[in-house]
C-alpha positions in Angstrom: 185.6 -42.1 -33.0 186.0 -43.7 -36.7 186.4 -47.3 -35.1 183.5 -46.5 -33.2 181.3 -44.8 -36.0 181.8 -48.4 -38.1 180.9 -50.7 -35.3 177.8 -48.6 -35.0 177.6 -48.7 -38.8 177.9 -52.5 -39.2 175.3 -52.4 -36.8 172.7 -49.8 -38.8 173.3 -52.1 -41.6 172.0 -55.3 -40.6 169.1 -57.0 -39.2 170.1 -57.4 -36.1 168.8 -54.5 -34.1 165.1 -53.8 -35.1 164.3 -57.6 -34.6 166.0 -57.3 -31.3 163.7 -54.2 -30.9 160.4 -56.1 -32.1 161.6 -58.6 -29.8 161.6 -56.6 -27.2 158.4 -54.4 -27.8 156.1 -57.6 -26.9 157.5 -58.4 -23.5 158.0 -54.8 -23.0 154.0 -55.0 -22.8 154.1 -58.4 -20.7 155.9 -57.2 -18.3 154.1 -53.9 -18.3 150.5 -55.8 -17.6 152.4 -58.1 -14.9 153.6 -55.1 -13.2 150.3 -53.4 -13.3 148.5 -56.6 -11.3 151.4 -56.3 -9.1 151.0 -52.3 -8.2 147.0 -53.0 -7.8 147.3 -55.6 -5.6 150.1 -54.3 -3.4 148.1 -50.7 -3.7 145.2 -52.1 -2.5 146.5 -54.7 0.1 144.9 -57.4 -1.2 147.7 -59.3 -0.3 146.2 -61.4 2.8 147.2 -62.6 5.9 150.9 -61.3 5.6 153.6 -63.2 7.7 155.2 -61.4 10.3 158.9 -62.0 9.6 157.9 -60.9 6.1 155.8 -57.6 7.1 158.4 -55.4 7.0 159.6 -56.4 3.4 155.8 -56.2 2.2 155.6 -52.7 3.6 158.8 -51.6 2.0 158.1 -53.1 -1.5 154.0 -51.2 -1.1 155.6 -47.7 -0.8 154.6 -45.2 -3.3 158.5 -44.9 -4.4 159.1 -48.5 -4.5 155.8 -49.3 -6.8 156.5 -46.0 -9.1 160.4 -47.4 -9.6 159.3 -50.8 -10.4 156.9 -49.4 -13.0 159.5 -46.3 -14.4 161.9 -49.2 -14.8 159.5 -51.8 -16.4 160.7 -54.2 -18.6 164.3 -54.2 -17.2 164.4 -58.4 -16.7 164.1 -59.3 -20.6 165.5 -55.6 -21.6 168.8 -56.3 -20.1 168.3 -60.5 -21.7 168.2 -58.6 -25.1 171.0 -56.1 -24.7 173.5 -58.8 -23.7 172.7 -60.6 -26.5 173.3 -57.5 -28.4 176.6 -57.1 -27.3 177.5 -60.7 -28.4 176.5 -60.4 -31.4 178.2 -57.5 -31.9 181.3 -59.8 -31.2 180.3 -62.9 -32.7 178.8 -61.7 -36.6 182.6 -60.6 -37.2 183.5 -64.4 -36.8 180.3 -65.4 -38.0 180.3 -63.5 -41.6 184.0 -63.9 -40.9 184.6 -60.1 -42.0 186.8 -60.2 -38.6 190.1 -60.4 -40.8 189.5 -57.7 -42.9 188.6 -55.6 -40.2 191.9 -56.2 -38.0 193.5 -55.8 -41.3 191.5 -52.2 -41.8 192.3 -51.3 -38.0 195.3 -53.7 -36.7 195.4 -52.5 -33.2 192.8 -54.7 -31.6 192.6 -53.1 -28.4 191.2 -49.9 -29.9 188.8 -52.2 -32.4 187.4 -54.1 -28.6 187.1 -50.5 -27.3 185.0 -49.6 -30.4 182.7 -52.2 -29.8 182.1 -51.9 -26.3 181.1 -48.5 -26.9 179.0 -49.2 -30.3 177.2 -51.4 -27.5 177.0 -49.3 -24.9 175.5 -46.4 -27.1 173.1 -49.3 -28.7 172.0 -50.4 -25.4 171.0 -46.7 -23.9 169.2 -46.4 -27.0 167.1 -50.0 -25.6 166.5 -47.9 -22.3 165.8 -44.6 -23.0 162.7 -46.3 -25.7 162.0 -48.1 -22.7 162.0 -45.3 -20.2 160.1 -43.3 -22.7 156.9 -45.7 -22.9 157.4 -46.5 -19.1 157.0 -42.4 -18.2 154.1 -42.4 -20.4 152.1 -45.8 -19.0 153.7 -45.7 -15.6 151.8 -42.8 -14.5 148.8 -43.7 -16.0 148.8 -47.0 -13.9 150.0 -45.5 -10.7 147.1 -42.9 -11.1 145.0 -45.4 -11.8 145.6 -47.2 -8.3 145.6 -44.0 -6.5 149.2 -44.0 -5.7 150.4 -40.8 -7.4 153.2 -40.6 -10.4 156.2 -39.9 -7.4 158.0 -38.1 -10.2 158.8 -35.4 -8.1 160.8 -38.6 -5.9 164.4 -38.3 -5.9 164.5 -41.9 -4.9 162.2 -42.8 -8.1 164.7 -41.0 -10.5 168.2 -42.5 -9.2 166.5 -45.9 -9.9 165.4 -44.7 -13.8 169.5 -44.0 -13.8 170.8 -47.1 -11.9 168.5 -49.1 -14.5 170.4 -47.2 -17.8 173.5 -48.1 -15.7 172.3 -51.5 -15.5 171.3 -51.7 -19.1 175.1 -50.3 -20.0 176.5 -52.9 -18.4 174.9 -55.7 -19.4 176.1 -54.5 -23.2 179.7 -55.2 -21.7 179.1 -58.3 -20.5 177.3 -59.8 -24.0 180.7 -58.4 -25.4 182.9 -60.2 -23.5 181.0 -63.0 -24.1 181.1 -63.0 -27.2 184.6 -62.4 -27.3 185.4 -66.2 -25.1 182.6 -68.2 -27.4 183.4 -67.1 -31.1 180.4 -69.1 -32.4 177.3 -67.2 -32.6 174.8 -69.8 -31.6 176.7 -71.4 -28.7 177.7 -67.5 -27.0 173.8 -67.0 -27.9 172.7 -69.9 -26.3 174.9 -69.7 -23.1 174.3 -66.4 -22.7 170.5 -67.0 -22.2 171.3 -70.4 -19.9 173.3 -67.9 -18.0 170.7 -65.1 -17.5 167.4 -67.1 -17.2 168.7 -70.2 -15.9 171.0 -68.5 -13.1 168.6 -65.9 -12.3 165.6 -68.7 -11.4 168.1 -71.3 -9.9 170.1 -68.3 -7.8 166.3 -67.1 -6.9 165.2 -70.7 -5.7 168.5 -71.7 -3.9 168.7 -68.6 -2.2 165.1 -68.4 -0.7 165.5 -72.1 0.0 168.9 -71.9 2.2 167.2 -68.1 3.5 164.5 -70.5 5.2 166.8 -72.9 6.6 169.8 -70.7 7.6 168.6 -67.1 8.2 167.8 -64.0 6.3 171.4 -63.5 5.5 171.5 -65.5 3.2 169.8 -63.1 1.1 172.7 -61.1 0.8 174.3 -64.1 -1.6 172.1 -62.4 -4.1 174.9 -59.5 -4.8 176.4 -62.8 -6.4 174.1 -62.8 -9.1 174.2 -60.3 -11.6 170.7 -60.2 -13.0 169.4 -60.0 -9.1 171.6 -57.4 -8.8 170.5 -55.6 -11.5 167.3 -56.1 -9.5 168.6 -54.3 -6.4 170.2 -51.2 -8.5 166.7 -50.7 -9.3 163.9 -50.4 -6.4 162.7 -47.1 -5.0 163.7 -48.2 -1.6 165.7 -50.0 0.6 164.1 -53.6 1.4 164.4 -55.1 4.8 166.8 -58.3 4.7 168.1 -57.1 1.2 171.3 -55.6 0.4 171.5 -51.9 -0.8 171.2 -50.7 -4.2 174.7 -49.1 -4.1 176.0 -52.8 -3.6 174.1 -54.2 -6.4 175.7 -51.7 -8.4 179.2 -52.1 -7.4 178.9 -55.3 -7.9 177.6 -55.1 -11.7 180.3 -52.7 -11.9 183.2 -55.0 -11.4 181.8 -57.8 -13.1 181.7 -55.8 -16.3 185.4 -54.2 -15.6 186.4 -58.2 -15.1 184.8 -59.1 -18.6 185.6 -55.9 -20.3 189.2 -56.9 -19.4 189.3 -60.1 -20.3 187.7 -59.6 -23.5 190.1 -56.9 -24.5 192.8 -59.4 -23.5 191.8 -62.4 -25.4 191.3 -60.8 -28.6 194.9 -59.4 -28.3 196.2 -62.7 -28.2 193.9 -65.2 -30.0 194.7 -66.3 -33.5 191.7 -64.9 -35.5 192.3 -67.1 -38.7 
């Protein structure tokens, strides 16, 4: 708990986290006004002539549970960009201010240090998502209201998605980490790490409904691949026709940050930090 109580520390003491936090206060409210054309729309049907291979998915997504979770978790896409970049630089100011000798000096087993800083991450991102869940619980029912679709908090399915997206945000933390751990330098884990996220989310989201249309609807299932789209599974109010299930998107998030958690631990064990 002392290891962990400085990483969280270092962290109080710098910058880093309330410009993260401003950061993320302005596309908090993007994505809030997106979301809102989105629920009015599919609230209203104004949707037009719908295809009818795709009716079933349209119906699914226009459910009162599934337009209540997407609004309750609002924000998730850039929340989960900023706490993976968060949990690099936890990482990556230690190399960067290069204080990382004096702290393996101060705490030489290095396994316990990686542990500290997965959970001074962890805790920092659940701090990201329960600010966010706050203001979503307090819009959310406004807008839903609003369209005459009702809050659904009483909806069992609405709430396991509010705690599949603070799993979601955890786990992100983990992967900036390890991250940050394989790229030392600050600007190049920074910049990869957003290449990674935006770039593989839109390509994954292209390639996938491109090969879908030429080689079935299975091909949607690819998508379990790709961890910000399924980040976006963990997280809708019901199940989607052609999709995969939630519980998959979340296994699969899971072991990814197990795999990175693991290698991260493992590299700094062995790499020279001079």
């Amino acid at each position: 708990m002392t290891l962990v109580r400085s990483e969280l520390l270092k962290i109080r003491t710098t910058s880093t986290w309330w410009i993260f936090g401003l950061i993320s206060l302005p596309l908090w409210a993007l994505a809030l006004l997106f979301n809102w054309l989105q629920t009015d729309a599919l609230a209203g049907g104004d949707l037009g002539e719908v295809p009818a291979d795709q009716a079933d998915q349209v119906q699914a997504i226009s459910s009162a549970d599934s337009l209540a979770a997407n609004l309750y978790t609002n924000g998730q896409f850039f929340g989960l960009l900023i706490v993976l970049l968060l949990g690099i630089v936890v990482v990556t100011s230690e190399f960067f201010h290069q204080t990382v000798t004096t702290t393996f000096l101060t705490a030489p087993h290095r396994t316990a240090v990686m542990l500290a800083k997965l959970v001074a991450a962890g805790v920092l991102a659940l701090l990201f998502w329960v600010v966010t869940t706050a203001l979503n619980l307090i819009f959310g029912p406004m807008i839903l209201n609003a369209t005459d679709v009702g809050t659904q908090l009483g909806s069992g399915e609405v709430w396991t998605s509010v705690a599949l997206n603070g799993l979601a945000y955890l786990l992100w933390s983990v992967l900036g980490v390890g991250l940050g751990v394989l790229i030392r330098s600050q600007i190049g884990a920074t910049v990869t790490g957003i290449l990674l996220y935006l770039g593989g989310t839109i390509g994954a989201a292209i390639a996938i409904g491109l090969l879908a249309g030429r080689f079935g609807d299975w091909i949607n299932q690819l998508q379990l691949l790709v961890p910000s789209l399924a980040s976006s599974l963990m997280v809708a109010g019901t199940e989607i026709p052609g999709n995969p299930p939630r519980w998959a998107g979340a296994a699969v998030l899971i072991g990814y940050a197990v795999v990175t958690g693991a290698i991260g631990v493992a590299t700094i064990r062995k790499r020279d930090i001079s």
